[in-house]
DOKE-298455 format. One record per residue: residue number from 1; residue in three letters; y, z, x of N, C-alpha, C in turn. Coordinates in steps of 0.05 Angstrom, whole numbers, m for minus. Example, Ala and Ser with C-alpha at 12.3 -4.5 7.8 and 13.67 -1.06 7.14 Angstrom:
# DOKE-298455
{atom 1 ala {m114 156 264} {m90 156 246} {m66 156 264}};
{atom 2 ser {m45 142 257} {m21 143 273} {1 157 258}};
END
This chain:
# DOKE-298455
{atom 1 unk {m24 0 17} {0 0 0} {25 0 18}};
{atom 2 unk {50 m21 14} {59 m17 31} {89 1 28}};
{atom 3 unk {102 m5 50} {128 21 39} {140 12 18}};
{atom 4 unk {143 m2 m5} {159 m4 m29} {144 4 m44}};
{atom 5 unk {126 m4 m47} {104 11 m69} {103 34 m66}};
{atom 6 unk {96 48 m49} {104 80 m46} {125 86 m56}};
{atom 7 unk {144 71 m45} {177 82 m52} {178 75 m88}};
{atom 8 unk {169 54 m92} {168 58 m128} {157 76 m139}};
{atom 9 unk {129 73 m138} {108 101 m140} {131 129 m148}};
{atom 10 unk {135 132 m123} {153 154 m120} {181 162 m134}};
{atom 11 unk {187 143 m137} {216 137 m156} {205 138 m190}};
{atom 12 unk {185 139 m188} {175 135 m224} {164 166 m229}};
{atom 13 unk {150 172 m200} {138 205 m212} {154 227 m206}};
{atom 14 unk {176 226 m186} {212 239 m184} {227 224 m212}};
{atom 15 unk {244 228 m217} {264 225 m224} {277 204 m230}};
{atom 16 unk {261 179 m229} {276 159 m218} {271 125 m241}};
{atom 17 unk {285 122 m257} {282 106 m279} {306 98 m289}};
{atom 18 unk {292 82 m311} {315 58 m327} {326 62 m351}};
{atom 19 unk {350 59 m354} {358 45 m385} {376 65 m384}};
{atom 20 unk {406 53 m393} {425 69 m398} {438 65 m428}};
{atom 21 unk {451 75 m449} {471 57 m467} {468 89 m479}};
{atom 22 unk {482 105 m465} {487 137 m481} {496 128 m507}};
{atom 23 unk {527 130 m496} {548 135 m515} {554 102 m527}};
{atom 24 unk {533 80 m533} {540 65 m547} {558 61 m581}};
{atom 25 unk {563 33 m581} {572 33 m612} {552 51 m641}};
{atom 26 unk {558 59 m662} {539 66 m673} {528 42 m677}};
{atom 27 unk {525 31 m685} {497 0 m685} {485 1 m665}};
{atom 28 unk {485 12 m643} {466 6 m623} {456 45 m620}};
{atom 29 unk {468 59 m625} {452 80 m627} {433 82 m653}};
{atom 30 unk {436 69 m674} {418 81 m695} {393 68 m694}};
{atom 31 unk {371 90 m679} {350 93 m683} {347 100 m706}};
{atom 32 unk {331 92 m730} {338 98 m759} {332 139 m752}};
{atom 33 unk {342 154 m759} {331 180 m762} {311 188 m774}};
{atom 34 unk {295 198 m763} {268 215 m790} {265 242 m793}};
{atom 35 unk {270 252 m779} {269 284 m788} {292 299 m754}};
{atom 36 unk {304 327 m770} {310 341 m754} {296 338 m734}};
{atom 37 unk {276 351 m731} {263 363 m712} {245 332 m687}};
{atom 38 unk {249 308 m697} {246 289 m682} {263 289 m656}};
{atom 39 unk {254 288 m633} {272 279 m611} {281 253 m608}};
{atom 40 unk {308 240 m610} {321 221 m613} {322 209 m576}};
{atom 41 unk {333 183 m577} {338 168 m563} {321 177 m531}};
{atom 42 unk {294 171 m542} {287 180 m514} {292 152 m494}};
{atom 43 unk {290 127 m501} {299 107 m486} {331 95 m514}};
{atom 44 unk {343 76 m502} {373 70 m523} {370 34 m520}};
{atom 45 unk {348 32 m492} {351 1 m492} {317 m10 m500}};
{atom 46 unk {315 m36 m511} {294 m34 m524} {270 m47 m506}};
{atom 47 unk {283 m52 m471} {271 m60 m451} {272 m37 m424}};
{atom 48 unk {254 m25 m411} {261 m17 m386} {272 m37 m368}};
{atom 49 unk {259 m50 m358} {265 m82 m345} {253 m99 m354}};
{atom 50 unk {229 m97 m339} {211 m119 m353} {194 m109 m377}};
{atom 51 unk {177 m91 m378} {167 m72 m393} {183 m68 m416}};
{atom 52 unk {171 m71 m440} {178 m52 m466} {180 m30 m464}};
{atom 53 unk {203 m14 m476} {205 15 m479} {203 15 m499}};
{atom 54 unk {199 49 m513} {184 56 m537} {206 61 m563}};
{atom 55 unk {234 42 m546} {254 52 m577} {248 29 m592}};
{atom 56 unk {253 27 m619} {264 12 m637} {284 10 m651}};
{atom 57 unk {291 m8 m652} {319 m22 m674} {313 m14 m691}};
{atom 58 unk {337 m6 m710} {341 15 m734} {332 m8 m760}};
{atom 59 unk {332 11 m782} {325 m13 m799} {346 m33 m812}};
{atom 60 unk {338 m56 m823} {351 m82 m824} {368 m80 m803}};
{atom 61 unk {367 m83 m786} {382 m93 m757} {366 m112 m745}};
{atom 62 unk {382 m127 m727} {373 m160 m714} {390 m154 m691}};
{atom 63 unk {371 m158 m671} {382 m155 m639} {384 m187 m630}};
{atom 64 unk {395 m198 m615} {397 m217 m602} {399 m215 m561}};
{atom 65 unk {384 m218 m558} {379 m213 m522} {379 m237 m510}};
{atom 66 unk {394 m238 m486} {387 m258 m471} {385 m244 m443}};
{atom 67 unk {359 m253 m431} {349 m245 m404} {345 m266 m390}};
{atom 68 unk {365 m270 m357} {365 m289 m337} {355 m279 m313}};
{atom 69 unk {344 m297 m297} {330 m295 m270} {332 m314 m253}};
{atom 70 unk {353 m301 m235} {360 m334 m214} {333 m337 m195}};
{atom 71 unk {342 m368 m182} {318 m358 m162} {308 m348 m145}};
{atom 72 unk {300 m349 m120} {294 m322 m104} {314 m323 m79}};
{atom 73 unk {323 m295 m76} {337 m295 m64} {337 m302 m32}};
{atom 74 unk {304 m297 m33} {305 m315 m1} {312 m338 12}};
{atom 75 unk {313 m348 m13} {323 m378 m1} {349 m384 1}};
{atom 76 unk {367 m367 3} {397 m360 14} {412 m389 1}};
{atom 77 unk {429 m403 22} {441 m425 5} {429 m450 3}};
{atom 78 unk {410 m454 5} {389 m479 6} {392 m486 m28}};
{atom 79 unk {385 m456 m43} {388 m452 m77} {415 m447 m80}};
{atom 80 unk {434 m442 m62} {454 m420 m79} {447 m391 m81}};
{atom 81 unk {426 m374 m64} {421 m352 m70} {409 m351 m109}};
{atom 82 unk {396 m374 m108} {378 m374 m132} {398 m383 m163}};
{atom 83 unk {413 m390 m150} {432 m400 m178} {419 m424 m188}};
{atom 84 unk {410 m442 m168} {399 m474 m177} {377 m471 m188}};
{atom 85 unk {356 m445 m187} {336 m449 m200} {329 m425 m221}};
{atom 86 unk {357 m420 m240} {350 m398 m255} {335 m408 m286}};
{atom 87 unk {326 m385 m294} {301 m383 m314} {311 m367 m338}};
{atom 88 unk {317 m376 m364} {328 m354 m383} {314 m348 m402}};
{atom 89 unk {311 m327 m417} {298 m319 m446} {310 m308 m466}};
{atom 90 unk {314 m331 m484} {329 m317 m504} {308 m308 m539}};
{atom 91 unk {312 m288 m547} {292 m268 m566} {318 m257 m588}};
{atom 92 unk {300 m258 m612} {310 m249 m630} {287 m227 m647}};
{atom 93 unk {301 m199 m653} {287 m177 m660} {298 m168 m677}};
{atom 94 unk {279 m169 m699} {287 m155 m736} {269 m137 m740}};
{atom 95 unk {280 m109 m750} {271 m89 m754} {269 m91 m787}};
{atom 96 unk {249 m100 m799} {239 m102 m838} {236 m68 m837}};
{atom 97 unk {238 m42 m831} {231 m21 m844} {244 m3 m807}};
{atom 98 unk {242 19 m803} {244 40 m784} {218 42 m770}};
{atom 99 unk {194 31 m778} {173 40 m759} {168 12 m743}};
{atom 100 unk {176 m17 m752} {166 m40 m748} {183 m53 m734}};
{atom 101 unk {182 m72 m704} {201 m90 m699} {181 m122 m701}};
{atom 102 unk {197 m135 m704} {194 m165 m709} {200 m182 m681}};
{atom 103 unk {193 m198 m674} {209 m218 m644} {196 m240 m640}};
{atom 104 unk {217 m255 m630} {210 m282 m626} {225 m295 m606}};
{atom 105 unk {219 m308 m583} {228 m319 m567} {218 m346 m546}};
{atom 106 unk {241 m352 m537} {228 m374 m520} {248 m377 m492}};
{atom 107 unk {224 m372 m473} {229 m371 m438} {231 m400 m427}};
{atom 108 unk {244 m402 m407} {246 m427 m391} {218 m421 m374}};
{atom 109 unk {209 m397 m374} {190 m397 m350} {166 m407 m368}};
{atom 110 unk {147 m428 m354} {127 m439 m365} {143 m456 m391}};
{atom 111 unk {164 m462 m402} {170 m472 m426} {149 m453 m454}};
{atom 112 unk {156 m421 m448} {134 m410 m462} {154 m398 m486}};
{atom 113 unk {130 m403 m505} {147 m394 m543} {128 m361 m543}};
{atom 114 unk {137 m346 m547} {118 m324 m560} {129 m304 m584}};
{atom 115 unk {115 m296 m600} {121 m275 m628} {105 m250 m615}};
{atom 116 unk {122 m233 m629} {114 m199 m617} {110 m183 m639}};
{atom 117 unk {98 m155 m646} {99 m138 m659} {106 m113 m649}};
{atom 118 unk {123 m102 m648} {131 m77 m638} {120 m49 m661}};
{atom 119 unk {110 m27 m656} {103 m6 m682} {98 21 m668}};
{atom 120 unk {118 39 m682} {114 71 m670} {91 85 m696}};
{atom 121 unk {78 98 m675} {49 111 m682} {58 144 m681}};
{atom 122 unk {76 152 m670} {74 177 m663} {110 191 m645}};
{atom 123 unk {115 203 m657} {141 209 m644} {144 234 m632}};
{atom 124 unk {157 240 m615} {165 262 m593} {174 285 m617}};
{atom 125 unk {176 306 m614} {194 326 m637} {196 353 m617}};
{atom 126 unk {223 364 m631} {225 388 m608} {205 413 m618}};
{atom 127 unk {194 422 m597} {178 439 m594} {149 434 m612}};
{atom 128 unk {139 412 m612} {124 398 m628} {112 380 m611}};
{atom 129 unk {107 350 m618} {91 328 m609} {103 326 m583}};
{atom 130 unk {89 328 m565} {101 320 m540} {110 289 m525}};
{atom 131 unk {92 270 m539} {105 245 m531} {107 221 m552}};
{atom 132 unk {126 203 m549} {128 188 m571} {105 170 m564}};
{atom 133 unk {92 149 m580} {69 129 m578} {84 98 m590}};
{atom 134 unk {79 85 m579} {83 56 m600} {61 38 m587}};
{atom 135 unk {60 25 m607} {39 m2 m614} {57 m28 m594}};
{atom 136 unk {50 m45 m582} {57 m77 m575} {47 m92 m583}};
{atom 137 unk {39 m112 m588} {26 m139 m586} {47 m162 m584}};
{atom 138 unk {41 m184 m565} {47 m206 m555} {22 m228 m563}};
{atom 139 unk {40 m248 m566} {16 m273 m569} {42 m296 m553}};
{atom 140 unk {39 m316 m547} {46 m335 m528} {41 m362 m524}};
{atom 141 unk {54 m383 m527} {38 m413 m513} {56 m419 m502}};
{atom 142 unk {45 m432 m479} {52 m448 m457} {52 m474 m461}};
{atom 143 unk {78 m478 m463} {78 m519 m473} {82 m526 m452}};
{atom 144 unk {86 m517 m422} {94 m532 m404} {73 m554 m385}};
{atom 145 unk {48 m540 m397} {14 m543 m387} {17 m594 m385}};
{atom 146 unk {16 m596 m377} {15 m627 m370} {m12 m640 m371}};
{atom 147 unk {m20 m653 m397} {m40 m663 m399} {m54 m685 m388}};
{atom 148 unk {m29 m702 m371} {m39 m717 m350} {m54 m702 m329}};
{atom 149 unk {m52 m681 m313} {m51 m665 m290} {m87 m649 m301}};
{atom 150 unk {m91 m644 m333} {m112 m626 m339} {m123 m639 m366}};
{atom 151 unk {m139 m660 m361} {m137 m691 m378} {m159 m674 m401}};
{atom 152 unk {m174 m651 m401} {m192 m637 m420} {m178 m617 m436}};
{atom 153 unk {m144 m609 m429} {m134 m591 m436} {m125 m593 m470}};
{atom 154 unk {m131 m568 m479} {m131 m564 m508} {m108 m549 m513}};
{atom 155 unk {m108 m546 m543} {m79 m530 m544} {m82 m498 m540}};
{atom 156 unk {m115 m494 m550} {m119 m467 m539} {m121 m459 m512}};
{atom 157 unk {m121 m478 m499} {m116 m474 m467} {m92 m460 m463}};
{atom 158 unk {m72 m467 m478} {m49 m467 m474} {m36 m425 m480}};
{atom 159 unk {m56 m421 m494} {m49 m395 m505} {m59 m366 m491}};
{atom 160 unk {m43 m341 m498} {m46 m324 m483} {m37 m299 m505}};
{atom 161 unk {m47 m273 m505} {m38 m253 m517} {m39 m224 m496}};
{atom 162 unk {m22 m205 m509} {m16 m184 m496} {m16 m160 m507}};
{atom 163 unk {m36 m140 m507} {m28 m116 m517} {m26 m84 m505}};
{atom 164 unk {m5 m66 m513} {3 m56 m509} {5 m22 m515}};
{atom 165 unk {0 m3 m500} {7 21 m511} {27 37 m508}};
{atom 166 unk {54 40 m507} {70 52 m493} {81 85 m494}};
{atom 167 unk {74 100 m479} {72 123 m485} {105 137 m461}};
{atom 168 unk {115 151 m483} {142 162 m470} {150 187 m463}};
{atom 169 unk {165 202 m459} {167 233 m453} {198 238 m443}};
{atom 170 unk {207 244 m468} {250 254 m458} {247 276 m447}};
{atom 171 unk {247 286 m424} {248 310 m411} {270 326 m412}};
{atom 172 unk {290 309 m405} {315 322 m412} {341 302 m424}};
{atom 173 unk {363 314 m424} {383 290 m427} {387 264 m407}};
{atom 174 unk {382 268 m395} {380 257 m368} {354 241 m349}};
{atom 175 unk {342 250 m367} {305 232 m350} {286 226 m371}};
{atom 176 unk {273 195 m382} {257 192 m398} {236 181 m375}};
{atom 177 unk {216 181 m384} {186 163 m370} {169 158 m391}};
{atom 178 unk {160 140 m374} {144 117 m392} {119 110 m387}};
{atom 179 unk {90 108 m404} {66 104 m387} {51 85 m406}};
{atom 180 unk {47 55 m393} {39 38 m411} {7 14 m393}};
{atom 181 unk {m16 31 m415} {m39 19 m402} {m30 m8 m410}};
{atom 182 unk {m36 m30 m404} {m35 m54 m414} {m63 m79 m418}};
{atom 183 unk {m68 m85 m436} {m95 m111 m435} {m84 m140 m443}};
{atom 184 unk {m86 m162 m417} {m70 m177 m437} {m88 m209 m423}};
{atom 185 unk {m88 m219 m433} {m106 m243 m438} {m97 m270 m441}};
{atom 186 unk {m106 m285 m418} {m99 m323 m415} {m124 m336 m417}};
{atom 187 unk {m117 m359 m431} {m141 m373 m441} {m147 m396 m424}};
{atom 188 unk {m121 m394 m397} {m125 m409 m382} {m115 m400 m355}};
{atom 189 unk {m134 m400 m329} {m126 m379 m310} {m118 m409 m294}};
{atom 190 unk {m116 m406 m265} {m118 m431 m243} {m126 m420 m218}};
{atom 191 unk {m131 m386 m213} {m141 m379 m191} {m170 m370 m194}};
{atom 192 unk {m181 m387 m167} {m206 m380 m166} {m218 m353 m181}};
{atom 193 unk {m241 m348 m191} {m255 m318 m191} {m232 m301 m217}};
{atom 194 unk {m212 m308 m215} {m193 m289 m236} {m206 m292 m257}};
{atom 195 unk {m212 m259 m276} {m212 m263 m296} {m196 m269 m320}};
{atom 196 unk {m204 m280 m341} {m181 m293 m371} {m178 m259 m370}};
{atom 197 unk {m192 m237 m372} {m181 m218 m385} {m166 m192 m360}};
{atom 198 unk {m146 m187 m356} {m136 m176 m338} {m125 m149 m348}};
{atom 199 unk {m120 m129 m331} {m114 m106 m348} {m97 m91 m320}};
{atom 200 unk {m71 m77 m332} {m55 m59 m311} {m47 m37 m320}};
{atom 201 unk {m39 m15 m304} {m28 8 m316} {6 8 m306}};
{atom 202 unk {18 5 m330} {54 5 m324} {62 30 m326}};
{atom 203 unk {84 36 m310} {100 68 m302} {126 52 m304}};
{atom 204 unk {142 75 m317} {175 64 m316} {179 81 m320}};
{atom 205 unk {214 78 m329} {229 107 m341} {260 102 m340}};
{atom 206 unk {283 129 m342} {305 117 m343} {319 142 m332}};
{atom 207 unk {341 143 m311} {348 170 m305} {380 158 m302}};
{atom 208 unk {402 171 m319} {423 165 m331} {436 187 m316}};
{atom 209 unk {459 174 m304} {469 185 m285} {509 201 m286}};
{atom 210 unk {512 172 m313} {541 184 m323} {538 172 m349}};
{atom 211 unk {559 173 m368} {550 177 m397} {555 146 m407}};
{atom 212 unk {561 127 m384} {547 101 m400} {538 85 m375}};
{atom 213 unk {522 100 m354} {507 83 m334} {472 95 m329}};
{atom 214 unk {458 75 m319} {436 96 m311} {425 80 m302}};
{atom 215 unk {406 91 m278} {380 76 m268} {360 68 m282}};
{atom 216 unk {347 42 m275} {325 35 m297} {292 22 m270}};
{atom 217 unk {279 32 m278} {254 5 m252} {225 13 m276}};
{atom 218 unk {209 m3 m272} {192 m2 m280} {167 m20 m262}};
{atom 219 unk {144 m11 m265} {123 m27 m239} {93 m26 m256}};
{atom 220 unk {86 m52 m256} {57 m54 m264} {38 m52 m245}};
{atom 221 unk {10 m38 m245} {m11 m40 m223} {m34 m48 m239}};
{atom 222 unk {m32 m75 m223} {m58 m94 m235} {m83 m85 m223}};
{atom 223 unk {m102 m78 m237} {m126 m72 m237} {m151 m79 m224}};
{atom 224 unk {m151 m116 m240} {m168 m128 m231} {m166 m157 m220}};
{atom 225 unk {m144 m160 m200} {m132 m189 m192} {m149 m194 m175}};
{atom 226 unk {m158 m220 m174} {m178 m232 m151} {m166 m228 m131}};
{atom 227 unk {m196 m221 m110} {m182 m222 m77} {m174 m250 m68}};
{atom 228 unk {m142 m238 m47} {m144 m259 m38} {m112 m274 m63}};
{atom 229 unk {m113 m266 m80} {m93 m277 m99} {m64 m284 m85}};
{atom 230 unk {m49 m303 m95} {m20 m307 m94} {m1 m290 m105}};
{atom 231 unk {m9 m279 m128} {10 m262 m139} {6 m236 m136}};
{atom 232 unk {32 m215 m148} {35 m183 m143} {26 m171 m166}};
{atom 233 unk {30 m143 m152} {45 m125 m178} {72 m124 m184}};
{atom 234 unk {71 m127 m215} {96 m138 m224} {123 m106 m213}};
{atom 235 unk {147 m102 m207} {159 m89 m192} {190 m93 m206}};
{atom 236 unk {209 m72 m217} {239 m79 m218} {253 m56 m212}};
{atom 237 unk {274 m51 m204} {288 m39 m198} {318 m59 m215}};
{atom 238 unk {349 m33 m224} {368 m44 m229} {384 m20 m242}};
{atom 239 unk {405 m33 m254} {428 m12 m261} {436 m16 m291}};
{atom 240 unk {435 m3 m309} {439 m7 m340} {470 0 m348}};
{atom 241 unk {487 m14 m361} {520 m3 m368} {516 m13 m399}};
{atom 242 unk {530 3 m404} {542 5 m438} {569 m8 m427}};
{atom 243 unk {574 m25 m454} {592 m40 m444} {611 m44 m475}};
{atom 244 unk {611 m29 m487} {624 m34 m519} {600 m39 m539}};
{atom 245 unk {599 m58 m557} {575 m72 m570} {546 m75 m554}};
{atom 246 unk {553 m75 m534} {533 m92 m521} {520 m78 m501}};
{atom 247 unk {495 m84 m495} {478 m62 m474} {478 m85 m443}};
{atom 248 unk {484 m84 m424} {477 m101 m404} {461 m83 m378}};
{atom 249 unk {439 m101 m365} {424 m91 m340} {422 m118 m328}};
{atom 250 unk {431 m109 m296} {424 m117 m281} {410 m113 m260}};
{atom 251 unk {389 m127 m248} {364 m124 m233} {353 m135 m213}};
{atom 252 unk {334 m131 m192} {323 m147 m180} {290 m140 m197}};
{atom 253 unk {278 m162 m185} {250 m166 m198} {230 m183 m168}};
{atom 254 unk {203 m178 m175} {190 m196 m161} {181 m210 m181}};
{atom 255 unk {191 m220 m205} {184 m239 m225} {199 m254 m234}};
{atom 256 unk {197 m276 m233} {218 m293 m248} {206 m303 m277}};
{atom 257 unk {191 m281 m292} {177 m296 m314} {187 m266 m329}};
{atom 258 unk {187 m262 m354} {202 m239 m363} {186 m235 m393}};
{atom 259 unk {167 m244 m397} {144 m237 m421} {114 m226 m413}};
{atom 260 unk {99 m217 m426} {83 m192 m410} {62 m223 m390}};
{atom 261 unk {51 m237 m401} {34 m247 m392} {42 m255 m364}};
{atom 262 unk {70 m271 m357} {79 m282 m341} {91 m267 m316}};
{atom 263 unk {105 m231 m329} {104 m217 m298} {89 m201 m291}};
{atom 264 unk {65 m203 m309} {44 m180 m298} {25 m196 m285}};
{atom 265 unk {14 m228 m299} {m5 m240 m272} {12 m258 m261}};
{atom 266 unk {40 m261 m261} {39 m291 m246} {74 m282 m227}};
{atom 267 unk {69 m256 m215} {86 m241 m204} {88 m257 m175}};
{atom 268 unk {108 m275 m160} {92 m283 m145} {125 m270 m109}};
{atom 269 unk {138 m259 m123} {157 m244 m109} {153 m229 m90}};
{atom 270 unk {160 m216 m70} {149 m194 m53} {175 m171 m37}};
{atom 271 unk {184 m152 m51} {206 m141 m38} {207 m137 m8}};
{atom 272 unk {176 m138 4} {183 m128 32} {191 m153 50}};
{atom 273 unk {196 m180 37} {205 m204 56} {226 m220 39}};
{atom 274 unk {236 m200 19} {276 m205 7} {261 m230 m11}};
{atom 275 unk {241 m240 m22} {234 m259 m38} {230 m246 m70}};
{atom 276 unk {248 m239 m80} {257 m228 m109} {283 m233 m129}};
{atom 277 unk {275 m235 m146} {292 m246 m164} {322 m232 m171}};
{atom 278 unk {346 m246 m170} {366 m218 m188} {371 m233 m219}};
{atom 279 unk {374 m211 m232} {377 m221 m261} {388 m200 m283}};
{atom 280 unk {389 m206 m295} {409 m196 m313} {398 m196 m346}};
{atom 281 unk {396 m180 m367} {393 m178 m383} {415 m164 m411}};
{atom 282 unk {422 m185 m431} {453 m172 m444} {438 m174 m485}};
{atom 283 unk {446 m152 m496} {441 m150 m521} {461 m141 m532}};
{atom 284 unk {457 m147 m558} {476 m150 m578} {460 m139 m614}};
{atom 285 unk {473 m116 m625} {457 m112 m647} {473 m112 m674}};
{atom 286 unk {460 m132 m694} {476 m142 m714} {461 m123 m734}};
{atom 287 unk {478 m115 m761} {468 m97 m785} {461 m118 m805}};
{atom 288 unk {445 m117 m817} {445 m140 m841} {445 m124 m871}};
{atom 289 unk {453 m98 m870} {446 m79 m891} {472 m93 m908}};
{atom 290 unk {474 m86 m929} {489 m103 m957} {502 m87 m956}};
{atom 291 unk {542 m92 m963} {561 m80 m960} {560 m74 m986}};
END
């Protein structure tokens, strides 16, 4: 393991995590409420980095996100320090009730479309339940697959799903963590020996530092990646600001793919030789409740 991985490791089991938007607009604070005794806003953004966090959008509310990833920064001005080869995802998230989110989006990376289900199973409460729980699921296709290049390829080739457990813990005002087994599944691999079904355990969290900034990183450890593989464990580090309406993070990543399938196996970045992405992620949350 080498020294960043330690140093992540370490930053996730200290103190050391994502997502800031304290003192946001009320539209971006209302987690719908359910009882007194619930512990509120243990995460405020509805992403650590790459990773899902365990909040949801309040009910009838519609988020609009857009998440960018230049290219790698190793390649200095050859790219522009990765401007020539950036990658964006833009997602739309409707909350139909307080326990359910809705999403839908489409990445430049892979030219990939995917629908999500977001769902809380279990919530944090003071002096009560100790951690909150939510449900994920991802499903995904890859249109970018070239049927000249893979002359047998089907459309189910093309597809991929992802699921998710995300388990949380507000310790204090000031430090949430995050612990998310993950199983997630391609119906089409291209490295030798890899299996279609791959599985990692994700650590994140958020440690808020002034009342509209905070640290955010989150790191996947892949399980069962063939020896010998091209790609990582997926890895982010960055800084979260409340900014009025709007939640913005900026980041480095060893991923330039930003949906579960694409930075947990196809991570192909490496912080210890400056070959990582910077990028930026900005949301926006609209009320659709009837005046």
């Amino acid at each position: 393991m080498n020294i960043f991985k330690r140093a992540v490791l370490l930053l996730l089991f200290l103190p050391c995590t994502l997502i800031a938007q304290d003192s946001l607009l009320d539209e971006l604070e209302s987690e719908t409420p359910v009882a007194d005794e619930a512990v509120s806003s243990v995460f405020k953004g509805v992403k650590l980095v790459n990773f899902e966090s365990t909040k949801l959008i309040g009910k009838n509310q519609l988020y609009f996100v857009i998440a960018h990833r230049f290219g790698s920064l190793k390649d200095g001005v050859d790219n522009f320090f990765g401007l020539d080869d950036a990658s964006v995802r833009i997602q739309f998230i409707y909350a139909p009730n307080s326990w359910l989110n809705i999403g839908a989006s489409r990445s430049g990376f892979n030219k990939t479309y995917d629908v999500s289900l977001k769902y809380r199973l279990l919530r944090q409460k003071k002096d009560g339940f100790p951690v909150t729980v939510v449900g994920y699921n991802l499903w995904n296709v890859n249109t970018n697959l070239d049927k000249d290049l893979f002359p047998g390829l089907t459309f189910t080739d093309r597809l991929g799903y992802a699921n998710q457990l995300l388990i949380s813990r507000k310790f204090n005002n000031w430090l949430s963590l995050e612990f998310a087994p993950t199983y997630f599944h391609d119906n089409a691999v291209f490295e030798d020996g890899q299996d279609n079904a791959q599985f990692v355990l994700g650590f994140g969290g958020r440690f808020k530092f002034t009342k509209r900034m905070a640290l955010i990183a989150d790191y996947g450890y892949h399980l069962n990646r063939v020896d010998g593989s091209v790609f990582n464990n997926a890895a982010a580090l960055g800084l979260e600001i409340e900014t009025g309406g709007h939640v913005f993070q900026i980041h480095v990543s060893n991923s330039q793919a930003m949906f579960e399938n694409g930075f947990l196996g196809q991570a192909r970045g490496d912080f210890s030789d400056g070959s990582v992405f910077l990028g930026f992620n900005i949301s926006r949350a609209f009320s659709l409740k009837k005046k």
